[in-house]
SETIZA-192607 format. One line per 10 residues: number of its first residue (from 1); for each residue x, y, z of N, C-alpha, C, O. Coordinates in steps of 0.2 Angstrom, whole numbers, plus 2048, in hexadecimal, padded with zeros to 3 digits. Layout:
<atoms>
NUM) X/Y/Z/X/Y/Z/X/Y/Z/X/Y/Z | ...
</atoms>
This chain:
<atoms>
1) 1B7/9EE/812/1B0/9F0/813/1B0/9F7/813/1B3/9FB/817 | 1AC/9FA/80F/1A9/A02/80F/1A3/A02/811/19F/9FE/80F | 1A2/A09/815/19A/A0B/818/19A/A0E/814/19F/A10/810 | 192/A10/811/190/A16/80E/189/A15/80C/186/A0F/80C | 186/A1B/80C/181/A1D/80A/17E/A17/807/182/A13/806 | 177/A14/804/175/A0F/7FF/16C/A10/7FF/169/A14/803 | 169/A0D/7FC/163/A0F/7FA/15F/A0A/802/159/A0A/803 | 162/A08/804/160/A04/80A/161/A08/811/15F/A07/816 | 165/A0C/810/168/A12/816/16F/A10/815/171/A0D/810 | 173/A12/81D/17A/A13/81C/17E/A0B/81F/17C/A09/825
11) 181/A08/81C/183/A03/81C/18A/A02/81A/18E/A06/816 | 18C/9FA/81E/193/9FA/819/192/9F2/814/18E/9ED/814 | 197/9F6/811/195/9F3/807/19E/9EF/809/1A3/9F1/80C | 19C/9E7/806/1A2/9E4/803/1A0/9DE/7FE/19A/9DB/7FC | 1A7/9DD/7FC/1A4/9D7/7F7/1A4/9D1/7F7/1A8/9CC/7F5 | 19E/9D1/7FC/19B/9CA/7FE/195/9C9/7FD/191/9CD/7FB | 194/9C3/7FD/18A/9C3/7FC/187/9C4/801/181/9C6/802 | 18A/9C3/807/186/9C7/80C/185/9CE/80E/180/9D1/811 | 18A/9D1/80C/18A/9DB/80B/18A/9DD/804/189/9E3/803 | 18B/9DA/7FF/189/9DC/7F9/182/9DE/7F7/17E/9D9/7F7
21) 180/9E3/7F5/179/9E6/7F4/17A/9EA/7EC/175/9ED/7EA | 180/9EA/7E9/181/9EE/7E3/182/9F3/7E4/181/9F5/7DE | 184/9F9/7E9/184/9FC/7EA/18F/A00/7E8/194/9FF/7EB | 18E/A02/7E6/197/A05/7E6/199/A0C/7E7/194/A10/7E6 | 19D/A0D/7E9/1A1/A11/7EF/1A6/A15/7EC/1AB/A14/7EE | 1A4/A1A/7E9/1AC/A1E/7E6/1B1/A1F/7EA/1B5/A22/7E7 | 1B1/A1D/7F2/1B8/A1E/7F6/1B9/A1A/7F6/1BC/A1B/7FC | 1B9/A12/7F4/1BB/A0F/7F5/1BF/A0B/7EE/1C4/A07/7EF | 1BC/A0C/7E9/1C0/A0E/7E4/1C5/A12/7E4/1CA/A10/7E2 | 1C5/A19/7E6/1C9/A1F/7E2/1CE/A1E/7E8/1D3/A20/7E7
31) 1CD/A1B/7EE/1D2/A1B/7F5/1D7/A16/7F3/1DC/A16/7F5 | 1D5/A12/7EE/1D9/A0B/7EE/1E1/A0E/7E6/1E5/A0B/7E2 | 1E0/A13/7E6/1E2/A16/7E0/1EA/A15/7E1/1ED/A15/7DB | 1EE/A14/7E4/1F5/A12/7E7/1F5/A0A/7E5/1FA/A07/7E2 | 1F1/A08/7E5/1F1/A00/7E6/1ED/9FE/7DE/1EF/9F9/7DB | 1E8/A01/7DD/1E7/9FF/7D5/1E5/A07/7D1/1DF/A0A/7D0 | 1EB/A09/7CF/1EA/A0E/7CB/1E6/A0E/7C4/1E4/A13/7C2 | 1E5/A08/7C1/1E3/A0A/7BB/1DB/A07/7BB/1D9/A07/7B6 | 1D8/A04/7C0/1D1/A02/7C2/1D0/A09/7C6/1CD/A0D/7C3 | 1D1/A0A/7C9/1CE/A12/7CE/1D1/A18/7C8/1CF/A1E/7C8
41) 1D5/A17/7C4/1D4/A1F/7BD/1CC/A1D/7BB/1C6/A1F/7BD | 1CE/A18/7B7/1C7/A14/7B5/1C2/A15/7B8/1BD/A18/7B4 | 1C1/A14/7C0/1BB/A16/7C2/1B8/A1E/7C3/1B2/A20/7C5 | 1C0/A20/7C3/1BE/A28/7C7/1BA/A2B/7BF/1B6/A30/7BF | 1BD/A28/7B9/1BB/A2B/7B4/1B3/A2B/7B2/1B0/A30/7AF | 1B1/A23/7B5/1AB/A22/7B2/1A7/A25/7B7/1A2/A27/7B5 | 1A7/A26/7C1/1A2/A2A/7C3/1A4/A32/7C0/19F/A35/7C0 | 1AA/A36/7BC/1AA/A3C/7BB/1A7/A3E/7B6/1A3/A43/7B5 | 1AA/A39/7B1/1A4/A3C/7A9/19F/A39/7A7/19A/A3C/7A6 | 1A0/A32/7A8/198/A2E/7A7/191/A2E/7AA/18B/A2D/7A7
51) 194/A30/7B2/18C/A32/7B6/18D/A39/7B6/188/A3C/7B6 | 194/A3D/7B7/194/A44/7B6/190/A48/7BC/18F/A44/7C0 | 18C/A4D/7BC/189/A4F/7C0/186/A4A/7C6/188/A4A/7CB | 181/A46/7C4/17F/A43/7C8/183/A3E/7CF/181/A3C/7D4 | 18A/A3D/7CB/18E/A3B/7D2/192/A40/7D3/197/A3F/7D7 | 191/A47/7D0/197/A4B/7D3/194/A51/7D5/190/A54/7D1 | 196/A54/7DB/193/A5B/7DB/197/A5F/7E0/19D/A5D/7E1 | 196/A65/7E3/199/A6B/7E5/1A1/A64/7EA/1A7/A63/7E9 | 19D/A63/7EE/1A3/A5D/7F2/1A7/A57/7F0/1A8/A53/7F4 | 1A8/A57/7EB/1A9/A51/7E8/1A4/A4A/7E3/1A0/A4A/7DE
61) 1A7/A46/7E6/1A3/A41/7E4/19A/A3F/7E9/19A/A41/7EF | 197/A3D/7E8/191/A39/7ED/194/A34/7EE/198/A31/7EA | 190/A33/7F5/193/A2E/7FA/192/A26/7F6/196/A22/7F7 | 18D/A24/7F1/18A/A1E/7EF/189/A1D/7EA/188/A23/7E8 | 187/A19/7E4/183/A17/7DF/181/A12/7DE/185/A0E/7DF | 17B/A11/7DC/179/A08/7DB/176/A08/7D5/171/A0B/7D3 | 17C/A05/7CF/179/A06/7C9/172/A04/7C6/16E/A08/7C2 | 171/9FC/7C9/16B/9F9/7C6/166/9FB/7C8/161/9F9/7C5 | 165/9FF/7CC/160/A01/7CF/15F/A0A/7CD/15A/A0C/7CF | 164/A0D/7CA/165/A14/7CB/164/A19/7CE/161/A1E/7CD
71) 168/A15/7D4/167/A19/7DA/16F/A1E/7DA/173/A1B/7D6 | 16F/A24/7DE/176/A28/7DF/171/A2A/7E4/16B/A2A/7E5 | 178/A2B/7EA/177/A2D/7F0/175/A35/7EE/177/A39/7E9 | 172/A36/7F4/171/A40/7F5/177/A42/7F8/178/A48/7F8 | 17A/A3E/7FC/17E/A43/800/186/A41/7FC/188/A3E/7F7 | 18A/A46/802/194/A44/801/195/A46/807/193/A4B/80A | 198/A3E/808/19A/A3F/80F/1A1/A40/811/1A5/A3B/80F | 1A5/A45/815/1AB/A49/814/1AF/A42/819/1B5/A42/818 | 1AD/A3D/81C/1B1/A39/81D/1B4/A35/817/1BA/A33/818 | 1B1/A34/811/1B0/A30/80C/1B5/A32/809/1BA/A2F/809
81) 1B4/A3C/806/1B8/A3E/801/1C0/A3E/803/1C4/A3E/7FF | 1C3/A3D/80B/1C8/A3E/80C/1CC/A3A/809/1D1/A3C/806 | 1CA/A33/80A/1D0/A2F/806/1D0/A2E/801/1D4/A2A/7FE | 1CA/A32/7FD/1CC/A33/7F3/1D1/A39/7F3/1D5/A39/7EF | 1D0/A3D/7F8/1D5/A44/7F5/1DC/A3F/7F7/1E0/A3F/7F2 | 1DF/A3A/7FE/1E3/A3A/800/1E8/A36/7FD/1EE/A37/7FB | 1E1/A2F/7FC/1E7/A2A/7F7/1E7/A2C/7EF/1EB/A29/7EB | 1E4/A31/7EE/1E5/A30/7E7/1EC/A39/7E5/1EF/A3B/7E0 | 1EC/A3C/7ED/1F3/A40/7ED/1F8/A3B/7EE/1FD/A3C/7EB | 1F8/A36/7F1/1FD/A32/7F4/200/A2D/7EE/206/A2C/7EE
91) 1FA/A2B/7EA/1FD/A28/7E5/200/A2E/7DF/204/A2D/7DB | 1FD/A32/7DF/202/A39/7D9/208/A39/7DB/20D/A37/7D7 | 209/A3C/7E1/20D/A3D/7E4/213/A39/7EA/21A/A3A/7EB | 210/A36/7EE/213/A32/7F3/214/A38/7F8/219/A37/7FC | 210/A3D/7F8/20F/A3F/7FE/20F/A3E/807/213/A3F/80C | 20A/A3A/806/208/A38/80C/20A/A34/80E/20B/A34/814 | 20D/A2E/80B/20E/A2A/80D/217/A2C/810/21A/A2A/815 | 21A/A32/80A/21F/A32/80E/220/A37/816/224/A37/81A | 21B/A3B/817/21B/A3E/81C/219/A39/822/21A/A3A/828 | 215/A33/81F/213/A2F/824/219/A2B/827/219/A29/82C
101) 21D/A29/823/225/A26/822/22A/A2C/827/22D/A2B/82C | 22A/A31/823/22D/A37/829/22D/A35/82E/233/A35/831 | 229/A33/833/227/A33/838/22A/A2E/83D/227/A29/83F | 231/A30/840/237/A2B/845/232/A25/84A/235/A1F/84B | 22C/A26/84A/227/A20/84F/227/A1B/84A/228/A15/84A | 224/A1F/844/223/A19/83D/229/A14/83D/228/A0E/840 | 22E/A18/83A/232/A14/834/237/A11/83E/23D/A0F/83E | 235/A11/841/238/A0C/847/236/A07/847/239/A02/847 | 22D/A08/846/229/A03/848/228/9FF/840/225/9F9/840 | 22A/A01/83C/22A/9FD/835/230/9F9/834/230/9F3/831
111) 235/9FB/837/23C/9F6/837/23C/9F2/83C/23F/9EC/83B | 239/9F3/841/237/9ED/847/232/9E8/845/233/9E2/847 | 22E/9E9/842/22B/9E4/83D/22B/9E2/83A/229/9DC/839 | 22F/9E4/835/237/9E0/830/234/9E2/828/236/9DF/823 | 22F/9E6/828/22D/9E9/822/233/9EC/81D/238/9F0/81F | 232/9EB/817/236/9ED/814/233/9EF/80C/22E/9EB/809 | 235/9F4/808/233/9F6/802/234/9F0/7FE/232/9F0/7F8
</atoms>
């Protein structure tokens, strides 16, 4: 479930018939970019060149769009843009996650869980 902007106000969007309203979320796309790289390339491409300005402006991406209705949100909300800068450094790089791994509390509490690569 992602909150965001929608032509109904701000709400959370998922892919149910109960919270589905057609509404899509550029961060929840481009955040999942570790986990489906070649669906969030895809979409990071189609809000950049195909809506081009209208999803994109000084702060990145707008918070929303609802294509059937052709709506795009007015705003960008810097909660939103974090985890496109994040996961999509983390999948470039594997940054984050390994700094997140550095971490002696982590990788204690990942082996007492019995997680493994």
């Amino acid at each position: 479930m992602h909150r965001c902007q929608s032509v109904t106000g701000y709400m959370a969007h998922e892919p149910s018939p109960r919270a589905d309203n057609g509404t899509i979320t550029p961060t929840a796309a481009l955040s999942a970019f570790p986990y489906t790289p070649n669906a969030s390339m895809a979409a990071l491409k189609h809000f950049y060149y195909d809506l081009g300005d209208k999803m994109w402006g000084i702060y990145g991406f707008r918070d929303a769009y609802h294509p059937t209705i052709n709506y795009i949100s007015n705003i960008f909300t810097g909660l939103n843009q974090a985890p496109i800068t994040v996961m999509i450094e983390n999948y470039r790089s594997g940054l984050l996650w390994d700094l997140f791994m550095a971490n002696p509390e982590i990788t204690g509490m990942v082996k007492r869980i019995g997680f493994t690569k």
